[in-house]
Residue, then its C-alpha position, 0 to 999 in steps of 0.5 A: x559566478x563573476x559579479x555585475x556591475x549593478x551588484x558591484x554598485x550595490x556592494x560600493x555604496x555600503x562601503x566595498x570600494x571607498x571612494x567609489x566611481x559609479x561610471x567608467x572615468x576616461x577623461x578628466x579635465x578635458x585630458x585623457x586618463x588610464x579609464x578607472x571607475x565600473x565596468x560591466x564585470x569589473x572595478x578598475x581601482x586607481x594607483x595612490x600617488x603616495x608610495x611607489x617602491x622599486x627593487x634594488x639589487x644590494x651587491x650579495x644580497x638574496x631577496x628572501x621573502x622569509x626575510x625580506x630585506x626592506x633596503x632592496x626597495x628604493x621610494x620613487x619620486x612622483x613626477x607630474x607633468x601635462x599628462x599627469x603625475x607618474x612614477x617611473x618604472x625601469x626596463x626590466x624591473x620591478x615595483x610596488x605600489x598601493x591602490x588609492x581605494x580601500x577594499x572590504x570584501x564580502x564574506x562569499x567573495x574572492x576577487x582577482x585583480x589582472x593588469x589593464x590592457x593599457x599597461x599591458x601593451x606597454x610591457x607592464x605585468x599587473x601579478x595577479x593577486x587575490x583580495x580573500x573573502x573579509x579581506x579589508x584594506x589598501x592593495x599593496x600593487x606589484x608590477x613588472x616592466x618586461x619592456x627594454x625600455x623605461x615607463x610611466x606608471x600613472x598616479x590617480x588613474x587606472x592600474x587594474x580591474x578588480x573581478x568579483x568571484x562569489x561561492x558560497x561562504x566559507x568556513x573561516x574566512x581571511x579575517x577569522x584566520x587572521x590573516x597576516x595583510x589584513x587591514x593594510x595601510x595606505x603604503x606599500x606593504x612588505x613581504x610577511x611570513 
C-alpha cells in the first residue's frame, strides 16, 4: 500500500526525512521555487548544492559499471542568479547529483523516487531508483537531458517525489545484507559492484 501524508509526517518526525518540511514549499522568498516538502501521497526531496557531476566521454574508454572509472565524471560549478542557484546540464547528457535530505527507511518499506513533472517537461528524466527497506543515507540523483537544448538543474528546490510502498517486513533487509550503498555521504556516490 502507498503511504499517506499523515504517515509520511509521523515517520519524519522520528528521523525518516532530516530535515523534514511539513507542507509543500512552492514559494521562497517572494520567488517561486521547484515545489519541495509533503504532498498527499509523496515527499518531493531537494537537490544538494554541493556535488554535481557530469559524464564525459574519455576518446577509448567504455563506461563499465564493474569498473567504473571516476575520471568519466566532471564536478560542475553551481551558478546562482535571481531565480536561484543551479547547475547546468547539457543536451543529451547525463549527470549525477545528491539529495540534500538524509533518508532512513523503515524495515516494511520500499520507496520509489520518480522525476517531477516540472523537470520532465523540460526533457529531463529522474531514473527511477529504490531506497530498500533499512536503507539509510543521501540518494546519489541520476538524470538524463533527452532535450536538444541545455538546462538548469535547480539546487535547494524539488528534484523528485519519493513514493512509500509498505508490505510486510522482510526476511533480510538492506542493512542486514549489507548492502553496498548503505550509509551514503552527502556526495554523489559511484557505481559499486
Amino acid at each position: 500500500m502507498i503511504k499517506n501524508d499523515a504517515w509520511i509526517k509521523e515517520k519524519a518526525e522520528k528521523g525518516m526525512i532530516l530535515p523534514f518540511e511539513p507542507n509543500l514549499i512552492r514559494h521562497s522568498e517572494e520567488l517561486p521555487v521547484i515545489s519541495f516538502g509533503l504532498g498527499s501521497f509523496g515527499y518531493d526531496i531537494r537537490l544538494s548544492p554541493v556535488d554535481f557531476r557530469i559524464f564525459r566521454h574519455i576518446p577509448g574508454t567504455v563506461v563499465d559499471p564493474k569498473n567504473f572509472n571516476p575520471e568519466n565524471l566532471l564536478p560542475t560549478k553551481l551558478h546562482t542568479d535571481i531565480n536561484g542557484s543551479y547547475f547546468i546540464l547539457p543536451a543529451h547528457s547525463y549527470g549525477l547529483g545528491v539529495a540534500l535530505e538524509r533518508l532512513e527507511i523503515p524495515n516494511n518499506i520500499t520507496v520509489i523516487c520518480i522525476g517531477k513533472s516540472t523537470y520532465a517537461r523540460c526533457g529531463i528524466i529522474a531514473n527511477v531508483t529504490p531506497a530498500e527497506a533499512a536503507w539509510r543515507g543521501y540518494l546519489t540523483l541520476e538524470l538524463s537531458n533527452a532535450s536538444s537544448a541545455d538546462c538548469r538543474i535547480y539546487a535547494n528546490e524539488g528534484i523528485v517525489q519519493l513514493l512509500f510502498l509498505e508490505g510486510a517486513p522482510c526476511n533480510v533487509n538492506y542493512e542486514e545484507r549489507q548492502g553496498k550503498y548503505q550509509d551514503q555521504p552527502d556526495v554523489v556516490t559511484i557505481a559499486r559492484v
